[in-house]
C-alpha positions in Angstrom: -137.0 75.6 20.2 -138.9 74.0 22.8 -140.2 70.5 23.0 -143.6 71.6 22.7 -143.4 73.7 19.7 -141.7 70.6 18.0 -144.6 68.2 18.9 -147.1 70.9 17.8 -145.5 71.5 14.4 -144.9 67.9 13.6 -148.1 66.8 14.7 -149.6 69.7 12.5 -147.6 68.3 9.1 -149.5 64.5 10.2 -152.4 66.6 10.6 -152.7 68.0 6.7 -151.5 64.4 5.2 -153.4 62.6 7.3 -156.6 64.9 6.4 -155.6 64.2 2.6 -157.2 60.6 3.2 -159.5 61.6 5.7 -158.0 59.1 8.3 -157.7 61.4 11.3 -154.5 62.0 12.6 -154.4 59.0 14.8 -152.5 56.3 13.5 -149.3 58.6 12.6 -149.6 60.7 16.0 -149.1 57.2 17.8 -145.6 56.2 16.9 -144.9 60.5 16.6 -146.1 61.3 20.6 -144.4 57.8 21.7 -141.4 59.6 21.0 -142.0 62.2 23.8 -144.8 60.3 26.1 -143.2 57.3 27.7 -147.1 55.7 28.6 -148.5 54.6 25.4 -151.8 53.2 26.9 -152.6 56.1 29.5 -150.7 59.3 28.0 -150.1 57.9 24.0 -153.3 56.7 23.1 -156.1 58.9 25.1 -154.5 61.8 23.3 -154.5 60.2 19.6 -158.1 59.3 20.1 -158.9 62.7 21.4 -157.0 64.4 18.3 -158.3 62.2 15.4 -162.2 62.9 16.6 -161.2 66.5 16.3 -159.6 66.3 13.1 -161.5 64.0 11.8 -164.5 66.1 12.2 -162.4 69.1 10.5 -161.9 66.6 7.3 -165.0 65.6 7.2 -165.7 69.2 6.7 -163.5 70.3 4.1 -164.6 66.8 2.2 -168.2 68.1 2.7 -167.6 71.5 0.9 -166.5 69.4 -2.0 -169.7 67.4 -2.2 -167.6 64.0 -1.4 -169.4 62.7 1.6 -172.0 59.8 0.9 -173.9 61.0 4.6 -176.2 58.0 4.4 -173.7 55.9 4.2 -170.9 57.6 6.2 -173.7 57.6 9.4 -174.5 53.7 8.8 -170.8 53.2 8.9 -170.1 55.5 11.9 -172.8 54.0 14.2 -171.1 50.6 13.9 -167.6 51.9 14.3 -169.3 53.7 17.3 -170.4 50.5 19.3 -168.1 48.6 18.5 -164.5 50.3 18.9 -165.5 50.7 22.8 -164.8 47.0 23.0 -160.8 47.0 22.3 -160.0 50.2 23.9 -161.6 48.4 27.0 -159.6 45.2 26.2 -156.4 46.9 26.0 -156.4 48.2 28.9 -155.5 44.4 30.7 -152.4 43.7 27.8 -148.8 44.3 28.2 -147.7 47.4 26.2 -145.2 45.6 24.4 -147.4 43.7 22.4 -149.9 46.2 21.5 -146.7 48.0 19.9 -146.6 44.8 18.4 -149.6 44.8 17.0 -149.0 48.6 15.6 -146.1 47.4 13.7 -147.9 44.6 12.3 -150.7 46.7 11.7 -148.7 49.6 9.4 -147.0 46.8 7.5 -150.8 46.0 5.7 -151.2 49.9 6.0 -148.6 50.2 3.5 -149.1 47.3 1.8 -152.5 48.4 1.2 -152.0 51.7 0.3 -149.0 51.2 -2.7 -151.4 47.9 -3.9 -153.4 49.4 -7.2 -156.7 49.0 -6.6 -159.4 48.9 -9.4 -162.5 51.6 -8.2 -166.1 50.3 -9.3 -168.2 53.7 -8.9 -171.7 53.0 -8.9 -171.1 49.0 -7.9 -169.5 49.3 -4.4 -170.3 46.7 -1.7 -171.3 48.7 0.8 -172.8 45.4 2.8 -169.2 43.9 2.9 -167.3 47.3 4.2 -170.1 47.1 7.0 -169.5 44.1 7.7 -165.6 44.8 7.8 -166.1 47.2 10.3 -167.1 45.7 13.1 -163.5 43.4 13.6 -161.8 47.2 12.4 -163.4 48.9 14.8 -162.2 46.4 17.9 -158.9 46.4 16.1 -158.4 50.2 16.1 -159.9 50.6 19.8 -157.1 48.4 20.7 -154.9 50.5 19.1 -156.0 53.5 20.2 -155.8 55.0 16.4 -159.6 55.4 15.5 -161.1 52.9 12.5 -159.5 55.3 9.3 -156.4 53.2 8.7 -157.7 49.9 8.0 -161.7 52.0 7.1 -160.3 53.9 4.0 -158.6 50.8 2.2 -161.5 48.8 2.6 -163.8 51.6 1.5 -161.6 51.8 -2.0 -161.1 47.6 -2.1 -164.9 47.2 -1.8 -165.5 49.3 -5.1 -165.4 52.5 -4.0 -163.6 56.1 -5.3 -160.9 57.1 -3.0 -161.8 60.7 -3.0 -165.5 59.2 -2.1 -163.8 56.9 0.7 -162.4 59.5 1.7 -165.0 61.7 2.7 -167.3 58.6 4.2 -164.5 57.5 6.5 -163.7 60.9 7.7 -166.8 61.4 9.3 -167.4 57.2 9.8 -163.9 57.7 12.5 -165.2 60.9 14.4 -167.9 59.3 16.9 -166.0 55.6 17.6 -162.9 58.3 18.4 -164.7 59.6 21.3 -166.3 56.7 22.5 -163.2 54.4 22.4 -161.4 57.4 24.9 -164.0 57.3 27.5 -162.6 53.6 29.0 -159.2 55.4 28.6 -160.5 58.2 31.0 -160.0 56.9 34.7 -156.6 55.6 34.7 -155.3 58.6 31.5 -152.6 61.1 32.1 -152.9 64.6 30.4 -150.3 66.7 29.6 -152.1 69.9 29.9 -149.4 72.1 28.1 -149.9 70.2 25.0 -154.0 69.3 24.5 -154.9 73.0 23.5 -152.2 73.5 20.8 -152.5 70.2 19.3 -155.9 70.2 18.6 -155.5 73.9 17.4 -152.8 72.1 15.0 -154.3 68.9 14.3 -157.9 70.9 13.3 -156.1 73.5 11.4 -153.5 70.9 9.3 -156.7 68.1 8.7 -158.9 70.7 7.4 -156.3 72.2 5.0 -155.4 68.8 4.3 -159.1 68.0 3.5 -159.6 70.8 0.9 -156.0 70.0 -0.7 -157.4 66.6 -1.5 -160.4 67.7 -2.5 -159.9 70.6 -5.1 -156.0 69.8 -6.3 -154.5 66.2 -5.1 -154.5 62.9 -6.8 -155.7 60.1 -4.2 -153.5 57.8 -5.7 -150.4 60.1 -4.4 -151.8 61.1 -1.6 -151.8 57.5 -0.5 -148.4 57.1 -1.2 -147.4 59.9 0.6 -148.8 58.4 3.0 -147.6 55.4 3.4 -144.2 56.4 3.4 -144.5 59.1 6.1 -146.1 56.3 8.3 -143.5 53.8 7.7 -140.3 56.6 8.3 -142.0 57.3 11.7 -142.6 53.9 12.4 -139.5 52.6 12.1 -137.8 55.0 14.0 -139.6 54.6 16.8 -138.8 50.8 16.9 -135.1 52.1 17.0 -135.9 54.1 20.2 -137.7 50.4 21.6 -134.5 48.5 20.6 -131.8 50.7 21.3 
């Protein structure tokens, strides 16, 4: 079994969970490809951004079908995620890889924090005004990170009132622009590994979409979050043992 078939089927399992909270695949596929891709700010991240707009887009479908996307609000969300997730992809460009790895780890300790914490939903009393506002230091954050706005978007969505199949669907397609416009200051200086871009993104688009619909018609948020959290965190932490080692 080659290398590539590995990377392709374990980015395709991220893809389905990942597409369970409508997240895009991001923020697992970063600590999952810096296992294999030694660059994490000109071969890691480009990629992860590339492969969470495209199955972020496929969630947003399958979340669609199901009636859970609030589109006026999903579109006010996206165009500040949009403008404003630009700004740390730039900025990371200048900072020593180490501590943007850093950052990552202390970024999926809140992750998982957030995502075991109950949180009480408010349907029909959700402050919409305050997730905005939220997602304009989010969206530097996860351009920084190279992950797209999900991680740190779908928490907030659910703290701020509302239901997580709802936040779901809104953050799905609120990730899919700021994905592509945080990779374009990636493109001069990023490094493509041309054997791998076309069957990822067949994976990643096939496993969100599936992942989407499982949500949608037969998955509890609540575990689905969990699951979650704890396939982030296994990742995670190996991948600090390949740092230290």
């Amino acid at each position: 079994m080659n290398e590539e078939f590995f990377i392709t089927a374990g980015l395709f399992v991220l893809s389905i969970v990942s597409g369970m909270l409508g997240l895009g695949v991001a923020f697992a596929a970063i600590p999952f490809l810096g296992l294999f891709l030694p660059d994490l700010v000109h071969q890691v991240q480009p990629l992860s951004l590339l492969l969470n707009g495209v199955t972020a887009f496929l969630a947003t479908i399958g979340f669609s079908r199901s009636g859970y996307v609030d589109w006026r609000r999903a579109i006010t969300l996206a165009i500040i995620t949009t403008l404003f997730a630009p700004a740390g992809a730039y900025l990371v460009q200048f900072i020593k890889q180490t501590y943007v790895w850093f950052v990552y780890f202390a970024s999926v300790i809140y992750l998982a924090y957030r995502l075991f914490k109950p949180v009480k939903e408010r349907t029909g009393s959700e402050n919409f005004r305050l997730a905005l506002i939220l997602a304009i230091p989010i969206s530097i954050l996860s351009g920084f990170l190279g992950v797209g706005p999900g991680f740190l978007l779908m928490p907030t969505l659910i703290l701020v009132g509302f239901h997580s199949k709802q936040a779901a669907g809104i953050t799905a397609f609120a990730v899919t622009p700021p994905s592509f416009s945080a990779l374009i200051p990636h493109i001069p200086a990023a490094e493509w590994n041309a054997n791998l871009i076309l069957p990822l993104i067949i994976a990643g688009a096939a496993g969100s979409f599936i992942g989407a619909r499982l949500t949608s018609l037969y998955v509890p948020g609540n575990k689905i979050k969990q699951i979650f959290g704890i396939l982030i965190v296994l990742v995670t932490l190996y991948k600090i043992y390949t740092l230290i080692r």
